[in-house]
N, C-alpha and C positions, 0 to 999 in steps of 0.2 A: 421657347420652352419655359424661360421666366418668369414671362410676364412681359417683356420689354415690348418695344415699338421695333417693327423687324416684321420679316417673311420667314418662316420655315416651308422649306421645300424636300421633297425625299422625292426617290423614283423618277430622277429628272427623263429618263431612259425613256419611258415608258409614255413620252409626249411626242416622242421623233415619230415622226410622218402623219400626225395628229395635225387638227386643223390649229392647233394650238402655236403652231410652230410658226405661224402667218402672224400672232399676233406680239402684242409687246405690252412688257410690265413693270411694274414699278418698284426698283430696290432701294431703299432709303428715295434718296433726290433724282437719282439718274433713272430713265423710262429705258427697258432695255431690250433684246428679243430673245426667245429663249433659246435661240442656237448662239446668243455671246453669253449667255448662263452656264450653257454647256463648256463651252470656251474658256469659264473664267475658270470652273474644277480643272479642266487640260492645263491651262497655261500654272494654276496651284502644282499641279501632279509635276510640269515641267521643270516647278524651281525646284521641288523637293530632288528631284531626279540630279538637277544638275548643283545641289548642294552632296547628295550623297557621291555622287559618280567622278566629281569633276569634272562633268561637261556634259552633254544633251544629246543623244541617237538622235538621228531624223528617220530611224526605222523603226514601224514598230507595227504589231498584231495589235489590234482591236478586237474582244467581246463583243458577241453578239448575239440576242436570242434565234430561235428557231424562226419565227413567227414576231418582228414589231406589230404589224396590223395584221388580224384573224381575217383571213379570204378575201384580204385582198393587196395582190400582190404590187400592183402600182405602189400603193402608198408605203407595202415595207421595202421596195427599194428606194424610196424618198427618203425614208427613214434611215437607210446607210449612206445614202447620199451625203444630208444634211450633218451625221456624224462625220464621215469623210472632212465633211468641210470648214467642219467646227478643227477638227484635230491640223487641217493643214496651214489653217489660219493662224495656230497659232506653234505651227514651223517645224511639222512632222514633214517629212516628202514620200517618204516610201511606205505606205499605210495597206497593211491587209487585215483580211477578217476571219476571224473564229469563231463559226459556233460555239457558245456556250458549254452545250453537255459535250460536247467532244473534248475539248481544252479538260474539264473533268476529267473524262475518260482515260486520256491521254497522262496523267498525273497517277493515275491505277493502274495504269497497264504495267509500271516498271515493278509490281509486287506480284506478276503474274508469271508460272514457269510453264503454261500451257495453253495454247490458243482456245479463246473463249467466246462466247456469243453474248451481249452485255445490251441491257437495256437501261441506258441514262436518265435516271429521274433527277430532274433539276428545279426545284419549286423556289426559285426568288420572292424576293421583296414585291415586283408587280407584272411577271410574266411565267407561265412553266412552259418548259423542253421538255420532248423524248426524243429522244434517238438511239435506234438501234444496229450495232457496230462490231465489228471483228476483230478481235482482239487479239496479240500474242505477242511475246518477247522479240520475234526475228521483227513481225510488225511495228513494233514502236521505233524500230529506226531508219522507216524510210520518212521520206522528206514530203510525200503526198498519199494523203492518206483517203481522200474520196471514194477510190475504190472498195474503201470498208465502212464506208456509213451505207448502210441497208436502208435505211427510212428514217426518217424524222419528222415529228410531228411538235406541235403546241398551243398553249392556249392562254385567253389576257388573264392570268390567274394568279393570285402569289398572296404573300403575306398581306397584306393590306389589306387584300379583301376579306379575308377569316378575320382581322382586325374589326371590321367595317360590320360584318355578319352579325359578331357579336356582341358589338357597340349597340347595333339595330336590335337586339333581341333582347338585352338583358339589360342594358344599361337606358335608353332612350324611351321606355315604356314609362320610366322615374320621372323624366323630364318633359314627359307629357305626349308622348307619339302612344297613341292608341285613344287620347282622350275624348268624348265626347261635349257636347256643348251641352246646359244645362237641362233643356228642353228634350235632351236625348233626342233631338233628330238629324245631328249630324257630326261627323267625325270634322276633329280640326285638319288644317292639311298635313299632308307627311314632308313635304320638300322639306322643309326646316330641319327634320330631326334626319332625315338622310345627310342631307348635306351636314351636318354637325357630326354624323360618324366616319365622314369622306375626309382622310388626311387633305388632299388638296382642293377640296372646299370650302373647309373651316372659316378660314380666313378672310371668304369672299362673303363672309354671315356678318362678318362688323360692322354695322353700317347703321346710322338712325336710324330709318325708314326701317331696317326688319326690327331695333328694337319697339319701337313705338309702334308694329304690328303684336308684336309677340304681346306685350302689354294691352291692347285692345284687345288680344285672343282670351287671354288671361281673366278680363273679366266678364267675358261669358263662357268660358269652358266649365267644365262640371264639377273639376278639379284642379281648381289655381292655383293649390301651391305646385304643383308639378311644373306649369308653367311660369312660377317663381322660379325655380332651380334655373329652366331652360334661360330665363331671364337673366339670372344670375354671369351663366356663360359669357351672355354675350356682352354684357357691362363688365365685368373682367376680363375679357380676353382670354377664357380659362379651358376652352374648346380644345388647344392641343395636350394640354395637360392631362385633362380625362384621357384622352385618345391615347395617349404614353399608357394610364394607367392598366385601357382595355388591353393593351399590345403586351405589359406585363404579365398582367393577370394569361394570357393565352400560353404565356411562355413557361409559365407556372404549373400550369394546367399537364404542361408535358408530361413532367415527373410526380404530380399530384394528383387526387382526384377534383379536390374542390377549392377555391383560393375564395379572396374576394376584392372586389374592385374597387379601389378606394380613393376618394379625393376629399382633401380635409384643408380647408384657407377660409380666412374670414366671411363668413353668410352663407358658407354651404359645407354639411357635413355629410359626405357622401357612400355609404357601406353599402355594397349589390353582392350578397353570394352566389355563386357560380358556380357548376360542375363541368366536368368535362359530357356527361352524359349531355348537357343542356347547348354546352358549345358545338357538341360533335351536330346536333340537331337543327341549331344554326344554318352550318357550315356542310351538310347532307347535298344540296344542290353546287355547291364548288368543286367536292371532293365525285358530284358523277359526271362535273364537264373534265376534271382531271382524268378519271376512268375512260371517257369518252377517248380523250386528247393519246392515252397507253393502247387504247384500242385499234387507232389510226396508224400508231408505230406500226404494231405487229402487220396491219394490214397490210401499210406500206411496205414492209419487209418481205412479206409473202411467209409467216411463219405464223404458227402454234405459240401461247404462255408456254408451252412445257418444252421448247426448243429453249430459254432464256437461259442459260447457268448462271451468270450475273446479273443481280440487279443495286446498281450504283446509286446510293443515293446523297445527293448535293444541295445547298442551300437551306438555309434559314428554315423556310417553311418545310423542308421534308422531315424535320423533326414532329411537329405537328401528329400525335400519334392517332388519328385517321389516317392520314396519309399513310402513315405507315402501314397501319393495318388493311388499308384499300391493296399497298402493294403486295406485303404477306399472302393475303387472300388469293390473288388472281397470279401470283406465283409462289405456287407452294416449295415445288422440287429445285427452287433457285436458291442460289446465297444471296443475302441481301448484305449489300457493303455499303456501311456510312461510312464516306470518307470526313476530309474536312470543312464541313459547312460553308464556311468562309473562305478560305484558303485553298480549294481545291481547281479551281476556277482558272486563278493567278498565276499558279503552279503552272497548268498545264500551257497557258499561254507563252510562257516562258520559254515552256519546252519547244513547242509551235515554233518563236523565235528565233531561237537557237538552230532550229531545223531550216527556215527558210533562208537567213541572212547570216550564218555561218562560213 
C-alpha cells in the first residue's frame, strides 16, 4: 500500500477450491503455494492465541461460506478440504465447520425472547450467504442446530466487487478504458483497465512488456494523456493505492450522498466525483444476483418474504445502502437488524465452540 516491493493479498478465502490453489507464488524470495499462504495467517492466529491464552486448543470451529464455488459442489468441498488441511498442518486436530450466516445468527439469537424466523444476509469482503433459520431462546442452547437451518443459499459476490464496479465506471474511463484510437475506428482493449480495477490483479499488471504496450497504445489512442495516467500506475506501482481510494470513496458513499475519489503523488493528480446515484448504477447488476441469491433462500425454505420477521444483516458490504434498500424493499413487514459487521461472525463461532467441545 506504500509503494514498497511486496504482494498485497486480501480475500485469501475466496481462492480455496479455485484452480488457483494448484498453483504457486512468489513472496519476497521464497515461491510458495497458497494453501502455505493460508497456513502462514493460521499458524500468525496460533501464536497470537498461544501468547494470549497460555497455550494453544487443537480444537477449533472453522468459518465458512455458504457456497466457496457457485454450482458446483465438487470444487466447494475441495475447498474445505484444503482449508481443513491448511489448519491441521499447522497442529489443530479436532477442526469443524460453521457456516458463516449461521455463526451470525447464532450471536442474535441470545437478544431474542420469542422464537423467530430469520433470514441471514451476510455480504463479505468476496462471497454473500443466505440462510434461512429458526430462531428462539430454548433453541440457542442445544448443541446441533441443522434441524433449524430451512435453506441456504449464496453467491461469489462481496465487497470487492462493488469496489471493482465502480473502479470500472468512474474511475478507469480517466485512465483511458472507453478510448478510442485516433482514426476513430477502434476501441483500445479493456483487459488493462479491468484488471487494474481487480484487487488481485493489479499486481500481475507490473511488468515491462504491459508498460511498453500501454506506451505504444498511447500514441495512437485519441486521447493520450488518459493513457499517460494509465501509464503513470503502472511505473509507480500506484494501482493498489487508487483501489484503497475507490473502496473509500464506496464506504463514504454510505453516509453521504456524493464523495470524491482521490489520488494525489508526484505526476498524477487525481479528483473523480462521485455519487451514490452513479455507484448504485454501477453496482445494479451485483445487487440483482444478490436479489437472485434471497430468492433461492426463501425458495429453498418453502416460504413467502412476508413469513421473514428477522432479517439479520452482517458484514462489511451489507452496509452498502443498496443493499440495504434491496433488503427493505423485498421485506417490508420484517425487522431488519444490523448486527456487528465484523464482529458478529467471531462471536457466534465461539458460541458454536463452546457448544460442541464443552
Amino acid at each position: 500500500m506504500d509503494g514498497a516491493e511486496g504482494r498485497f493479498m486480501r480475500a485469501l478465502k475466496s481462492i480455496l477450491g479455485t484452480s488457483l490453489m494448484e498453483e504457486t507464488t512468489v513472496v519476497g524470495r521464497e515461491r510458495m503455494t497458497f494453501q502455505d499462504l493460508i497456513g502462514r495467517f493460521l499458524r500468525h492466529l496460533k501464536a497470537r492465541l498461544e501468547r494470549h491464552a497460555g497455550g494453544m486448543p487443537d480444537h477449533v470451529v472453522l468459518g465458512r461460506p455458504v457456497f466457496f464455488i457457485d454450482g458446483d459442489e465438487t470444487a466447494d468441498r475441495a475447498a474445505q478440504d484444503q482449508l481443513e488441511s491448511a489448519a491441521r498442518a499447522e497442529g489443530f486436530r479436532h477442526i469443524e465447520f460453521q457456516f458463516e450466516p449461521v455463526a451470525a445468527a447464532l450471536h442474535f439469537e441470545r437478544t431474542l425472547n420469542e422464537e423467530a424466523l430469520a433470514l441471514v444476509v451476510d455480504i463479505g469482503g468476496g462471497t454473500s450467504d443466505f440462510s434461512v433459520l429458526r430462531l428462539s431462546p430454548e433453541r440457542s442452547r442445544a448443541t446441533d442446530r441443522r434441524g433449524d437451518i430451512l435453506s441456504t443459499s449464496g453467491v461469489h459476490v462481496g465487497g470487492t466487487d462493488f469496489d471493482r464496479c465502480l473502479n470500472i465506471a468512474e474511475v478507469m474511463p480517466h485512465m483511458g478504458l472507453g478510448t478510442k484510437t485516433r482514426d476513430g475506428k477502434r476501441h483500445l482493449p479493456v483487459w488493462y483497465f479491468n484488471d487494474m480495477a481487480t484487487w488481485h490483479r493489479i499486481n500481475q499488471l507490473y511488468t515491462a512488456k504491459n508498460l511498453r504496450d500501454i506506451q505504444s497504445l498511447a500514441r495512437e489512442a485519441a486521447e493520450p494523456e488518459k493513457l499517460a495516467r494509465f501509464q503513470h500506475l503502472l511505473s509507480y506501482r500506484s494501482g493498489h493505492r487508487l483501489a484503497a481510494q475507490v473502496e473509500k470513496a464506496k464506504i463514504e458513499l454510505t453516509d453521504t450522498y456524493e464523495t470524491v475519489i482521490r489520488l494525489a503523488e508526484p505526476g498524477l493528480s487525481l479528483a473523480v466525483p462521485v455519487d451514490r446515484e452513479a455507484f448504485e448504477a454501477a453496482s445494479a447488476e451485483l445487487a440483482a444476483k444478490i436479489g437472485m441469491a434471497i430468492d433461492d433462500a426463501l425458495l429453498g425454505a418453502e416460504l413467502t418474504a412476508g413469513a421473514i420477521d428477522i432479517v439479520i444483516m452482517t458484514g462489511g458490504g451489507a452496509l452498502v445502502p443498496l443493499v440495504r434498500a434491496l433488503v427493505a424493499s423485498r421485506f417490508p413487514n420484517a425487522r431488519i437488524a444490523q448486527s456487528d459487521q465484523f464482529g458478529s461472525v467471531g462471536l457466534g463461532l465461539a458460541l458454536d465452540a463452546a457448544r460442541r467441545f464443552a
